[in-house]
Every structure is written in structure tokens, then in C-alpha cells.
NULUM-154188 format. One record per residue (C-alpha): residue number from 0; residue in three letters; x, y, z. Coordinates in steps of 0.5 Angstrom, whole numbers. Each point is the difference from the previous one (the first is absolute). Layout:
<sites>
<site NUM "ALA" <X Y Z>>
...
</sites>
This chain:
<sites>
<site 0 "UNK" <-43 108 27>>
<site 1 "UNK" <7 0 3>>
<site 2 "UNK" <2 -5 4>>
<site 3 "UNK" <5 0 7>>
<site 4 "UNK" <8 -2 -1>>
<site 5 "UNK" <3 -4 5>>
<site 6 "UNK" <8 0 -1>>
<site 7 "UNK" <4 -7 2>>
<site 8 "UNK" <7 1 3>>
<site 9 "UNK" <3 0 -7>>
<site 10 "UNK" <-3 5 -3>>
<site 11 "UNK" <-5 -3 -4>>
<site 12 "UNK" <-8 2 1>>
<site 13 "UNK" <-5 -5 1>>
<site 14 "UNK" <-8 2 -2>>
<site 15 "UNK" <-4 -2 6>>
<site 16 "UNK" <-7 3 1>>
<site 17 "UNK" <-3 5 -5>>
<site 18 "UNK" <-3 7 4>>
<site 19 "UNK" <-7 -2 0>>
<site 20 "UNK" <3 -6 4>>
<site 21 "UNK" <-1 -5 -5>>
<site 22 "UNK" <6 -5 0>>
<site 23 "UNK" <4 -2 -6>>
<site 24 "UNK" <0 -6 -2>>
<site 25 "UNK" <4 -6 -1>>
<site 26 "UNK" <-3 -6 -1>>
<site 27 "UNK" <-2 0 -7>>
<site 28 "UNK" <8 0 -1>>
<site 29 "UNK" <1 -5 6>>
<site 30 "UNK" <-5 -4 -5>>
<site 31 "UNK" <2 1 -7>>
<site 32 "UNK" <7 -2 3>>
<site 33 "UNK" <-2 -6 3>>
<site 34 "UNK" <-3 -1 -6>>
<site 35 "UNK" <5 1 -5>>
<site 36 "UNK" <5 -3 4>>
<site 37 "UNK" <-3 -8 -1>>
<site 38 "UNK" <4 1 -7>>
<site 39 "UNK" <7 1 5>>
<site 40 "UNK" <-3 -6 3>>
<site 41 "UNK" <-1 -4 -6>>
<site 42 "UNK" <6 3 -2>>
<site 43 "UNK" <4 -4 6>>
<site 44 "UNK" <-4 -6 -2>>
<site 45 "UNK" <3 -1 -5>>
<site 46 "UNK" <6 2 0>>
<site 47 "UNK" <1 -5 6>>
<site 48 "UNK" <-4 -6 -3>>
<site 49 "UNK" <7 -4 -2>>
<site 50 "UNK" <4 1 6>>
<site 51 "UNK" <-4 -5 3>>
<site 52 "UNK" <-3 -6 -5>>
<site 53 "UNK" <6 -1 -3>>
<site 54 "UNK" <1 -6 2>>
<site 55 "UNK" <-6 -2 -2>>
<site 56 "UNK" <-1 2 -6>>
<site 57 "UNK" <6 -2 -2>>
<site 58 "UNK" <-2 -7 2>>
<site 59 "UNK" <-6 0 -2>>
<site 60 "UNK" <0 2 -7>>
<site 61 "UNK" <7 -2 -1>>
<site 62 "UNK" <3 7 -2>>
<site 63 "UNK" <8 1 0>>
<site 64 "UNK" <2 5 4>>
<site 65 "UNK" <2 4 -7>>
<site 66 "UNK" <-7 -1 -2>>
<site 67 "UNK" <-2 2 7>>
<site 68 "UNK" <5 6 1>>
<site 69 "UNK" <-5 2 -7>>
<site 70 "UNK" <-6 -1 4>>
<site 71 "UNK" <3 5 6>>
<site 72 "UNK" <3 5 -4>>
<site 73 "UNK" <-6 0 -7>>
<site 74 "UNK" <-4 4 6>>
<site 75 "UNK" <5 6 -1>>
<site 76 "UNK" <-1 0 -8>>
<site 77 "UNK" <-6 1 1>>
<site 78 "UNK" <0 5 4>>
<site 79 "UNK" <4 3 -4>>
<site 80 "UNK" <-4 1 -5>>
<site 81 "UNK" <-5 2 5>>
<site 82 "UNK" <4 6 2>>
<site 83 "UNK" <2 3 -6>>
<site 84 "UNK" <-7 0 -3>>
<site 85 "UNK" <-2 2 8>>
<site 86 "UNK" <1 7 -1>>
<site 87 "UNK" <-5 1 -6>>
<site 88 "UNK" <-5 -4 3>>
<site 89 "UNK" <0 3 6>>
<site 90 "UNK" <-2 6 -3>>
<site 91 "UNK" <-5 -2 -7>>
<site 92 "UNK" <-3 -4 5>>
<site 93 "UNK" <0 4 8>>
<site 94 "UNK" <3 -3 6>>
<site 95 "UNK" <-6 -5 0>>
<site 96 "UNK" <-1 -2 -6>>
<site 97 "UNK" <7 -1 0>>
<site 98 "UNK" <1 -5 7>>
<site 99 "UNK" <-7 -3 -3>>
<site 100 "UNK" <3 -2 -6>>
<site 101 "UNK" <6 -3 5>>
<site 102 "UNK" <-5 -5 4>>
<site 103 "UNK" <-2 -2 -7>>
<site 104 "UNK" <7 -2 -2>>
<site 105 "UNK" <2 -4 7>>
<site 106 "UNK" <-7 -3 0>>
<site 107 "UNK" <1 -3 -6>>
<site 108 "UNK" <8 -3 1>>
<site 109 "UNK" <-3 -2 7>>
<site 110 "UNK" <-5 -5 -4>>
<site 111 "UNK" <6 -2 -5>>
<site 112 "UNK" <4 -2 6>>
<site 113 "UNK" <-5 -4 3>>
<site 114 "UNK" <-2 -4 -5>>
<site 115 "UNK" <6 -1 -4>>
<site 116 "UNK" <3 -7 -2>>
<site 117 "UNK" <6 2 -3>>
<site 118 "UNK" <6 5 1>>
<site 119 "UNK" <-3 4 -6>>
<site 120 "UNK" <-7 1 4>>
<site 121 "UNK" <4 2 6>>
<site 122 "UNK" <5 5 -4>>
<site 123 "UNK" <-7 4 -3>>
<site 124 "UNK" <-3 1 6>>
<site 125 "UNK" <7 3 3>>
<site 126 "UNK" <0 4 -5>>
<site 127 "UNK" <-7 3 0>>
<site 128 "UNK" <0 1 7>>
<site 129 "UNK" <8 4 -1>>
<site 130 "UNK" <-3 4 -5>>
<site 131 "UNK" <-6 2 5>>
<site 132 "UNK" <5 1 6>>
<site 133 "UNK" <4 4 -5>>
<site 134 "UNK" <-7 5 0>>
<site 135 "UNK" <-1 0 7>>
<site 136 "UNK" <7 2 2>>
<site 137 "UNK" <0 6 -4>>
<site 138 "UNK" <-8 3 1>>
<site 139 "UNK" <-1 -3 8>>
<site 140 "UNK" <5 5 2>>
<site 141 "UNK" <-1 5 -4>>
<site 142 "UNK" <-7 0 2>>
<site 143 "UNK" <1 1 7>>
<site 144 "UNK" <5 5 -1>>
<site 145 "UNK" <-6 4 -4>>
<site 146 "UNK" <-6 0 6>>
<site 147 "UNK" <4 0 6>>
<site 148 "UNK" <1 8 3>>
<site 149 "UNK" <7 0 0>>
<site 150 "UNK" <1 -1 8>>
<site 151 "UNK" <-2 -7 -1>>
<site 152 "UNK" <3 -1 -6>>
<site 153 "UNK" <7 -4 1>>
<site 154 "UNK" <-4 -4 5>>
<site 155 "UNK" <-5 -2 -4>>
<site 156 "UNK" <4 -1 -7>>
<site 157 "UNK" <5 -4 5>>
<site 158 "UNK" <-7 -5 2>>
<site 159 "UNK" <2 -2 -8>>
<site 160 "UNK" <6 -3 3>>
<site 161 "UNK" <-3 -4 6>>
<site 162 "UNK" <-5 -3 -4>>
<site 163 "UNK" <5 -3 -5>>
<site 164 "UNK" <4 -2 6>>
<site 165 "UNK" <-8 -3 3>>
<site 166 "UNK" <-1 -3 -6>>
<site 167 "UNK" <7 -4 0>>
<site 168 "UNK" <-1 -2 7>>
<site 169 "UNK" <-7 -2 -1>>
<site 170 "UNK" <3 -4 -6>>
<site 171 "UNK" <6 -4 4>>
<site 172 "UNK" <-4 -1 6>>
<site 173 "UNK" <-7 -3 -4>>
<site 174 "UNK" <6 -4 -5>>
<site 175 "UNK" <3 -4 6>>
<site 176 "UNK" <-7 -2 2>>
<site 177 "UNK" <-4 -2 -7>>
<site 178 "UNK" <1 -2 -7>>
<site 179 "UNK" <4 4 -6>>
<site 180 "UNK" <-7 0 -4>>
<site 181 "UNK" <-4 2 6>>
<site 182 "UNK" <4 5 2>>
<site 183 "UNK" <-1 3 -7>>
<site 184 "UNK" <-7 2 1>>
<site 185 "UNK" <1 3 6>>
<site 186 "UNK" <3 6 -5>>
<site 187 "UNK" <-7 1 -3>>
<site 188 "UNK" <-3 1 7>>
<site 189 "UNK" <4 8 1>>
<site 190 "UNK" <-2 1 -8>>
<site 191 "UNK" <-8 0 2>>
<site 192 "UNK" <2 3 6>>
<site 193 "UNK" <2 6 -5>>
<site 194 "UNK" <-5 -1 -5>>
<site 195 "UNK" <-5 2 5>>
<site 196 "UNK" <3 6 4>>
<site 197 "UNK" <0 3 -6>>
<site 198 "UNK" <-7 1 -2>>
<site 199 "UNK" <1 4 7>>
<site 200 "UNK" <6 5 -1>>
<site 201 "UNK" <1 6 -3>>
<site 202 "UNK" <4 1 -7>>
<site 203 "UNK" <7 3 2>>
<site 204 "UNK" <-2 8 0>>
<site 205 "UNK" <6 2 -4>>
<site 206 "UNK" <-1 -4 -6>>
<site 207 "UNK" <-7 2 -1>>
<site 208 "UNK" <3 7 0>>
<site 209 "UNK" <5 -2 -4>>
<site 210 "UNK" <-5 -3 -6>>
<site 211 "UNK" <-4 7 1>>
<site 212 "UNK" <-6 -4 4>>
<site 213 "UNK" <-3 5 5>>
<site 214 "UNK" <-5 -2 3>>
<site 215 "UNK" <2 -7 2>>
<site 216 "UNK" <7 4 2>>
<site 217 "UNK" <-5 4 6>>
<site 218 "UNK" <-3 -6 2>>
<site 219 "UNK" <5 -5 0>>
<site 220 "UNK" <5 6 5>>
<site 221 "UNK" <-6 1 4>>
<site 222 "UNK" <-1 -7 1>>
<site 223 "UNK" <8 -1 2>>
<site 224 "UNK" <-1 6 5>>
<site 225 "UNK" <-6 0 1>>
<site 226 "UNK" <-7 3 -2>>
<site 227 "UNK" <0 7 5>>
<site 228 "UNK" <8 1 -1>>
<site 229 "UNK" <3 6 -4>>
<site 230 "UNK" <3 -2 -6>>
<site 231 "UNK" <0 5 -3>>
<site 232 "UNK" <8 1 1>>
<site 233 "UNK" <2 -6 -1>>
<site 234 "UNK" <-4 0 -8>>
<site 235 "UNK" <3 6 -1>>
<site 236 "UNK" <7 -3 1>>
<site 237 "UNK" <-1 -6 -4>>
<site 238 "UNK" <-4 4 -6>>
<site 239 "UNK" <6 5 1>>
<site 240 "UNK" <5 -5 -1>>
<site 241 "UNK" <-3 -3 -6>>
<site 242 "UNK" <-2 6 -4>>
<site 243 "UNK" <8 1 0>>
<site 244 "UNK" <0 -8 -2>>
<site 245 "UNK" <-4 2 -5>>
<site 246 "UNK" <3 5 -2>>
<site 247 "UNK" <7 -4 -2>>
<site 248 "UNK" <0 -3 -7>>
<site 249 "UNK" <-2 -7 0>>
<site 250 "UNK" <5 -5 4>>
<site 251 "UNK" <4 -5 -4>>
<site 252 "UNK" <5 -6 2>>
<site 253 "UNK" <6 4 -1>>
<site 254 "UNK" <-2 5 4>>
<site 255 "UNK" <1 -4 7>>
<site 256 "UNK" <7 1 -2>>
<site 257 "UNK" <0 7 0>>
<site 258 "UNK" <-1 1 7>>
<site 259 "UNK" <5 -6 3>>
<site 260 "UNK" <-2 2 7>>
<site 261 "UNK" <-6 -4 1>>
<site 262 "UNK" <2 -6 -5>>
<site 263 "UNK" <7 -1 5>>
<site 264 "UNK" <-4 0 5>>
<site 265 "UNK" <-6 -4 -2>>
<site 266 "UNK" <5 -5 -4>>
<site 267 "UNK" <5 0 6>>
<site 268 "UNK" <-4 -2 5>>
<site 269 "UNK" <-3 -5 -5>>
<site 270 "UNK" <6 -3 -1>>
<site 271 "UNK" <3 -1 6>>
<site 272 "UNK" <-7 -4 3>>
<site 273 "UNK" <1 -5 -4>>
<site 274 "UNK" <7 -1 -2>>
<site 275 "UNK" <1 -1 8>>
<site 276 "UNK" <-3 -6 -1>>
<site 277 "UNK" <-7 0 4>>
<site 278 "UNK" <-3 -3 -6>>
<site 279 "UNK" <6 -6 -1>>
<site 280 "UNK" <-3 -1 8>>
<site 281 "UNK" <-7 0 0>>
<site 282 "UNK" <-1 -4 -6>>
<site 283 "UNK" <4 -6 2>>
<site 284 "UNK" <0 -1 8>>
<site 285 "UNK" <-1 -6 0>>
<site 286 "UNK" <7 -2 -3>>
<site 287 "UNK" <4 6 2>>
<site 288 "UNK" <-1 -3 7>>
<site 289 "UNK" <2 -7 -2>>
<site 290 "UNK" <6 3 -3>>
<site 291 "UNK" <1 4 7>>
<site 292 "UNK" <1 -7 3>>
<site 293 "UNK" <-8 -2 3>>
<site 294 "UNK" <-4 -5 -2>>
<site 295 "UNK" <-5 3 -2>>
<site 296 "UNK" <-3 7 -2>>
<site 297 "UNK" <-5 0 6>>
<site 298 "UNK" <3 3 5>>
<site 299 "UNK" <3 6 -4>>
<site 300 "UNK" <-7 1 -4>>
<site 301 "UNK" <-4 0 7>>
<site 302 "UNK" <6 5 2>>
<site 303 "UNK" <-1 4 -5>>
<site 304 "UNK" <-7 0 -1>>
<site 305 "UNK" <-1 2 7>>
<site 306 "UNK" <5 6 1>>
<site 307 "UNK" <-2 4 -6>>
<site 308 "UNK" <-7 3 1>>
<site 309 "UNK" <1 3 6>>
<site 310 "UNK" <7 3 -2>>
<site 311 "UNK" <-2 2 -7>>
<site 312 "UNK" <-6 3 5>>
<site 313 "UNK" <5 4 5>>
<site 314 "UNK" <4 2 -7>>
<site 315 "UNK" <-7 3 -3>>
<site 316 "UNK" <-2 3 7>>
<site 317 "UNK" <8 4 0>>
<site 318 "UNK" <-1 2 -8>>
<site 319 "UNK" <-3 7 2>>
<site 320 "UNK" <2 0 7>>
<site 321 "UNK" <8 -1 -1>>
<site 322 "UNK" <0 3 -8>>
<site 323 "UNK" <1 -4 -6>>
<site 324 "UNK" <8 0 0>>
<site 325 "UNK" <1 -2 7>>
<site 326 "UNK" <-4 -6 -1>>
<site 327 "UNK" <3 -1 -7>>
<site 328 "UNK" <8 0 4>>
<site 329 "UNK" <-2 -5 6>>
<site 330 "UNK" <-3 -4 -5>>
<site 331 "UNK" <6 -1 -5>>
<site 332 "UNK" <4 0 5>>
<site 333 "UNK" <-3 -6 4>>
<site 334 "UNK" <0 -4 -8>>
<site 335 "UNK" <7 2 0>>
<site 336 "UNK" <2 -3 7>>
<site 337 "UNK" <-5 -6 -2>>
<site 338 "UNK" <2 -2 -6>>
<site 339 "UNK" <7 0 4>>
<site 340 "UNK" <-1 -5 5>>
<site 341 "UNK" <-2 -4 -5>>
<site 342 "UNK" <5 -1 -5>>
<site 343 "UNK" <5 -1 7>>
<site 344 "UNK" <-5 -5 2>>
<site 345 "UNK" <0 -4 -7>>
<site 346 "UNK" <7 0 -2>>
<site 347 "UNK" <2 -2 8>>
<site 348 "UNK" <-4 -5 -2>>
<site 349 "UNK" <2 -2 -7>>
<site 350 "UNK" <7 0 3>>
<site 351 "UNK" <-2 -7 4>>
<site 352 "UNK" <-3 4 5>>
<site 353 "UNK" <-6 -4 3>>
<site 354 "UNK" <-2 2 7>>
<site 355 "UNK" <-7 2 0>>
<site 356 "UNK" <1 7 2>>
<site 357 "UNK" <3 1 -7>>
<site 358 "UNK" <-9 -2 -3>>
<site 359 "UNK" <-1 5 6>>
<site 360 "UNK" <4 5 -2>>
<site 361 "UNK" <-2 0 -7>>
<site 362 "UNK" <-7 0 2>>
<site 363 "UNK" <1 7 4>>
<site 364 "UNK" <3 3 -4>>
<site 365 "UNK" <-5 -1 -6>>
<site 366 "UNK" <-6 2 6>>
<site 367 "UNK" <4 6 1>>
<site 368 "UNK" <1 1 -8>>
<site 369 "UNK" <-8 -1 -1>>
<site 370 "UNK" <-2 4 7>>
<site 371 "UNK" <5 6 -2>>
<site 372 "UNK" <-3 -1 -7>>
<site 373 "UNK" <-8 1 3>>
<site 374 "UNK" <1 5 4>>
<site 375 "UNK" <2 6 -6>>
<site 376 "UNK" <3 -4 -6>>
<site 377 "UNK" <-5 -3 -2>>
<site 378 "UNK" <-6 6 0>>
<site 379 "UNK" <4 6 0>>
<site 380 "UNK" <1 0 -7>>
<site 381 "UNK" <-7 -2 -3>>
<site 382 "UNK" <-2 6 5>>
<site 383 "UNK" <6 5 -3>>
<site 384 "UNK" <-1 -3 -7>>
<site 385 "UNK" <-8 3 2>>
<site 386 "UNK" <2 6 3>>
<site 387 "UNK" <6 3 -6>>
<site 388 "UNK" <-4 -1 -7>>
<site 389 "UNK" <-4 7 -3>>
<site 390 "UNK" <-7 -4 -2>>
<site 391 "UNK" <2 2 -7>>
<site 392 "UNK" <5 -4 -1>>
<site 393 "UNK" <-2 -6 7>>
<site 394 "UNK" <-3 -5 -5>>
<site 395 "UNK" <6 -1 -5>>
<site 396 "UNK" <5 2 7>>
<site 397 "UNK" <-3 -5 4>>
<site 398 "UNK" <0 -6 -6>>
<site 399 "UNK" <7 2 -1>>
<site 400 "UNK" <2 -1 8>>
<site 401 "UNK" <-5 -6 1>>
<site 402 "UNK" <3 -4 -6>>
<site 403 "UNK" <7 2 3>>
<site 404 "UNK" <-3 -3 6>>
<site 405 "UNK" <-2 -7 -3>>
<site 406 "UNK" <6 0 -5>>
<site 407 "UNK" <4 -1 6>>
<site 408 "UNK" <-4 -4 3>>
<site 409 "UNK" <0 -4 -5>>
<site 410 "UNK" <7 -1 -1>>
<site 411 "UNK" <0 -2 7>>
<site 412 "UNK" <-6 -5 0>>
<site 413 "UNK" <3 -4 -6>>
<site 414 "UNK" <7 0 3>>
<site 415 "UNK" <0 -1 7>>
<site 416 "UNK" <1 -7 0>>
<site 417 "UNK" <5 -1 -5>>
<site 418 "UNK" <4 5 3>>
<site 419 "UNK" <-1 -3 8>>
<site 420 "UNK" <2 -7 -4>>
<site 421 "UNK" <6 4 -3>>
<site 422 "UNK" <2 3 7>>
<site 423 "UNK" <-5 2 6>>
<site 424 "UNK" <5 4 4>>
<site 425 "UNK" <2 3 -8>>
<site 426 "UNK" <-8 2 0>>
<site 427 "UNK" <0 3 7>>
<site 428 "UNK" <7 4 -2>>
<site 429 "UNK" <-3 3 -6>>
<site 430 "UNK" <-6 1 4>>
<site 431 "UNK" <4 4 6>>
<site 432 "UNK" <3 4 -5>>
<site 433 "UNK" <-6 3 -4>>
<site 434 "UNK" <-2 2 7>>
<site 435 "UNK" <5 3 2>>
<site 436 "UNK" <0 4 -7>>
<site 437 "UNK" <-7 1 2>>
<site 438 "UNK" <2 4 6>>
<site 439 "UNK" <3 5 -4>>
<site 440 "UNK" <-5 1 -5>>
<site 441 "UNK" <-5 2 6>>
<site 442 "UNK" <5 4 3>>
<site 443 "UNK" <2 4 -6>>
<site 444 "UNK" <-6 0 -5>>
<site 445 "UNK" <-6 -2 4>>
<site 446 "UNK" <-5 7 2>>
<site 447 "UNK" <-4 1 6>>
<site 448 "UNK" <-8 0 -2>>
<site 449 "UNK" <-3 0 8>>
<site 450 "UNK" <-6 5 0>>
<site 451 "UNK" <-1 4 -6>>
<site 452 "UNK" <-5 -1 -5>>
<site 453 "UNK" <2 -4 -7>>
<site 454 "UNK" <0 7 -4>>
<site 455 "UNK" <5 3 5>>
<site 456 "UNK" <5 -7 -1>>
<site 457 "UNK" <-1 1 -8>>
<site 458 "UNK" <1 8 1>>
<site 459 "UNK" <6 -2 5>>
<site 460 "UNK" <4 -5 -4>>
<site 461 "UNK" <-1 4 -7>>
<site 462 "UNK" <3 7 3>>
<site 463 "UNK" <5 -4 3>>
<site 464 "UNK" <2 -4 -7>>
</sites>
């Protein structure tokens, strides 16, 4: 059963409507994203949790402020484990299995966090949930990337990054208005969530090709586009691609650095996310504003929990409309300009000038460094990091970028607050010219993956090496 093409303005065909007049369907995608998706928003929860109980915990458990920067930043030592061992889990246990074992992890932190009573309590319950989060972003793009057709796909991908953003908002907004213990059981509700969409969705298809699972492989694709829709194509080029995977002997860790390409862009990338600083920002709001000159942190952390939903939306609406690259250079450029505004504001600061326009200043700049950060550098390189791995190599790639990620997260997390103690506008100059070394990286190094399939990425990458 053939089915119709209809072709967009840049090339790339979209399946419409079969010839017998059965549509194609989507909404089992538009489904198992949504579903998968309640593992970005927790995500976002709990990256966000410290920004805005700082001050409470702080004072009602009576923790100094390196035993809090331990609290923020032990998160990322367990994501970091999650993410080495992300890889492998995703592919013994599948992607479901995978973000199940996740919501476990999360659920049991969250518990910890509620009941505890000391500071040793509150440090395991970050590290559990680190360690979930460490899976989820690994396998929750990495999953939608394998169902979505791939005129859908960097939209959908970038809808990863969106619910992060959501789940942070939600986190700023609610940790304004409730108690820190509170909001701590607020980060099981979108863990149930997954845990029940799951029962619902269908397995990626292309890893029960790749464990040789045939009949759910059929089943989970027609499922994704639709019970009348000819897939026959799309089957052949996956089972294609991976009898020649197949064919390969067996991938080892040394050998991601035989083909340096999708290493440097997948690490790059990783790298420059976190190094730019966004995770010193989210993770200590609440005291980074008080530094900018504000008495408290509740103006900035409404601000920021306002705007980025729906700039992280428009990023994901752009991200196959515009292309991967072009978003990635507007967005770096936007951190660049951010981080710089915010280095004047908080050194004229420092050098006795006290004018209100300085805080503002400061608050500009780091609602355009997080706005620009939203709109592409934020999702495109979880998208990229989906797109440009070979399935035989995408767990133990996808671990090596993921715990890039949360290496410098957590180099970030846990230094932040010694570093703006040290110099606020220094911070911000640092920040400024990662940046800045980001533009080029993205100018030079970074491919375009806008409307091809993942088989045509990894064949286009390795020909080009």
C-alpha cells in the first residue's frame, strides 16, 4: 500500500494520506511524547528545586552555605552516575524500561528530601533523584527521536527542552508560594504521570529491531503510523541499516574515538551548555539576584519562571522550520550578549555604583542569557546528540555525552557560589567568553540534521570523516 507525498517549501516530504483514503496517524507519537516528556518535566523539577528554598532550608535546617552548595550540586553527581550507565540501560532494559526505572530512582529521592531531618538525609535524596534525572536525559530524547517521522522530529525532540524549562518554571512559581518540604512532593506528581502513560506506548521501534524482536517491532511501527499505513519502507531502511550494524564487530569504548566527528560534536556541544554557566543560574537564583543588588530573589525568579515556556515553545516550533544550526547561532549569540551585559552591570556595580538601573541591568542581562539559552541552546544539542550516534554505538556515545553534560553541570553547581563570592562580574566575563567560543564552535563544527532520517545523518557524518 503506497501512500501520497506531499512536499514542504524545504524539500522534505511529508506522508499525508494513504491511496485507499486512510490517513496516517500521529497521535500515537503526539502520545508516547507526551508521555515520555513527564520525565523532562521532572527533570526541570528537580534541577530547580534549590533556586528557590534556599533560604528556607538554610534556616530551618541550619546548613551552611558549603553544606548547601553540597545539596545543590550532589544532584549532578548522581546524574552523572546515571548517565554513564544511561547508555547501557537504555539498551538491555529499552526505552521504557529504562524511563521506569528513572521515575523510581526520583520517586524514592523526593521521599527522602521530605522526610529528612538532617543534612545527610537531604544529600541522599539529591543524589537519588540526580541519578534518575542522569537516565531521563539520556533516553527521553533518545526516544523520541526513534518514533517521531522525521518532518516532526527536531520539533518533537525540542519538546524535551521545553518541559525542562516547564518543569523549572513550575518549580520557581510553586517554591515562591509553598514550603520547601511541600514542594518536594510536588516532583512525584509528573513520575506517576510516566508511570501510567507508559502502560499505553509503544516501545521505540528501532530498538526491538535492533534486539531482533520482529513482531513487536511491526506492531510498535504500525502503532506510531498507524494500523492502514504502509511501512513497509520505512522497516526495510531500518532493518537495512542495522544488518549493516550488524555486520560491524562489536562496538568497544575506544572505538567513539575512531570516528572523532560525532565525539566533538556531541562533547562540544555538551561542554559549551554547561560551561556557559546556565546551571550556576538556575540552581542558586535566589542568591545570584540578591548579589545583583535586590532584596530578595522573587522578582527575578517569577521573571524567569514566566518567560521561558513559552520561548523554549517558539525554539521548538523553529527547530525544523528554521534548521538546527541557525537556532543554535541565534541562541549562542543571544548567551554571548546576555552574559555581557551582565558582567558591565555587576562590575559598575562593584566599583560603588549603586543606582537601581545597575540591578535592572543585571536582571536584563540574565533574562536574555536565559531566554537566548531557551530558545536553541538549551534543546538543540540533546536533539543533535539523538540525531548523529550509529544505534550500535548510541548507548555507550550517548553515556559518554550525557555524563559530559552533568560533569559540567556539576563543576558549575557546586562552584557557582564560591565563584560569585569571589567576583560577580569575574563570573559573568568567564561566562561571556565561553560563549563567545561557543559561536565558533557552532559556526565551524556544528552539521546541519533538518529533514533527513537518522540513517542518512550517520551515513552523512561517516562519509564526511
Amino acid at each position: 500500500m503506497e501512500s501520497s507525498i506531499s512536499s514542504e517549501p524545504n524539500g522534505s516530504e511529508v506522508p499525508l494520506i494513504n491511496k485507499d483514503g486512510t490517513e496516517r496517524s500521529i497521535w500515537m507519537v503526539l502520545i508516547s511524547t507526551a508521555v515520555a516528556i513527564c520525565g523532562s518535566f521532572e527533570f526541570g523539577s528537580c534541577v530547580a528545586f534549590t533556586g528557590p528554598t534556599q533560604s528556607g532550608i538554610m534556616k530551618e535546617m541550619e546548613v551552611s552555605l558549603a553544606q548547601f552548595a553540597i545539596v545543590g550540586s550532589i544532584l549532578t553527581i548522581g546524574a552523572m552516575v546515571g548517565a554513564i550507565t544511561s547508555g547501557r540501560i537504555g539498551d538491555v532494559l529499552g526505552r521504557k524500561g529504562a524511563m521506569r526505572m528513572s521515575a523510581l530512582f526520583c520517586i524514592v529521592g523526593w521521599l527522602a528530601i521530605y522526610f529528612a531531618e538532617d543534612v545527610l538525609l537531604l544529600y541522599f535524596g539529591r543524589l537519588s533523584t540526580g541519578v534518575g534525572i542522569g537516565v531521563f536525559s539520556y533516553v527521553v530524547p533518545v526516544f523520541i527521536a526513534e518514533i517521531a517521522p522525521k518532518n516532526l522530529r527536531g520539533g518533537l525532540t525540542a519538546l524535551n527542552q521545553l518541559l525542562i524549562c516547564a518543569g523549572v518554571s513550575v518549580t520557581y512559581l510553586v517554591g515562591v508560594l509553598v514550603p520547601w518540604r511541600s514542594l518536594a512532593l510536588t516532583g512525584i506528581i509528573p513520575c506517576l504521570l510516566l508511570f501510567a502513560g507508559l502502560f499505553f506506548v509503544p516501545e521505540s521501534p528501532r530498538w526491538l529491531a535492533k534486539v531482533g524482536n520482529q513482531e513487536l517491532f511491526v506492531d510498535a511501527l504500525h502503532r506510531l503510523r498507524g494500523r492502514d499505513a504502509d511501512i513497509s519502507d520505512e522497516a526495510a531502511e531500518i532493518h537495512d541499516y542495522i544488518d549493516t550494524l550488524d555486520s560491524l564487530p562489536k562496538p568497544r569504548f575506544v572505538d567513539l574515538f575512531k570516528e572523532m566527528d560525532h565525539d566533538q560534536v556531541g562533547v562540544g556541544l555538551m561542554a559549551f551548555q554547561q560551561f556557559g554557566g546556565i546551571n550556576g543560574i538556575v540552581f542558586y537564583s535566589t542568591q545570584m539576584f540578591v548579589s545583583a543588588g535586590f532584596s530578595s530573589g522573587d522578582l527575578g525568579n517569577i521573571l524567569l519562571g514566566c518567560s521561558q515556556v513559552p520561548i523554549v515553545a517558539i525554539g521548538a516550533i523553529l527547530a525544523d522550520n528554521c534548521g538546527r544550526k541557525p537556532l543554535l547561532l541565534v541562541s549562542s549569540s543571544g548567551t554571548f550578549l546576555g552574559c555581557l551585559l551582565a558582567a558591565i552591570a555587576l562590575f559598575l556595580e562593584g566599583q560603588g555604583q549603586k543606582a537601581g538601573w545597575t540591578s535592572i541591568l543585571t536582571l536584563c542581562g540574565i533574562l536574555v542569557y536565559c531566554g537566548s539559552f531557551g530558545i536553541g541552546m538549551g534543546a538543540i544539542p540533546w536533539i543533535i546528540m539523538s540525531e548523529i550516534f550509529p544505534i550500535n554505538v548510541k548507548g555507550m556515545a550517548g553515556s559518554l555525552v550525557t555524563l559530559m553534560n552533568w560533569f559540567g553541570a556539576w563543576t558549575l553547581s557546586f562552584s557557582f557560589n564560591f565563584l560569585m563570592s569571589w567576583s560577580s562580574w569575574g563570573t559573568f566575563a568567564i561566562f561571556t567568553v565561553v560563549c563567545a567560543a561557543n559561536v565558533i564552535f557552532v559556526i565551524f563544527l556544528v552539521p546541519e540534521t533538518k529533514g533527513r532520517t537518522l540513517e542518512e545523518i550517520q551515513a552523512s557524518m561517516n562519509s564526511s570523516s
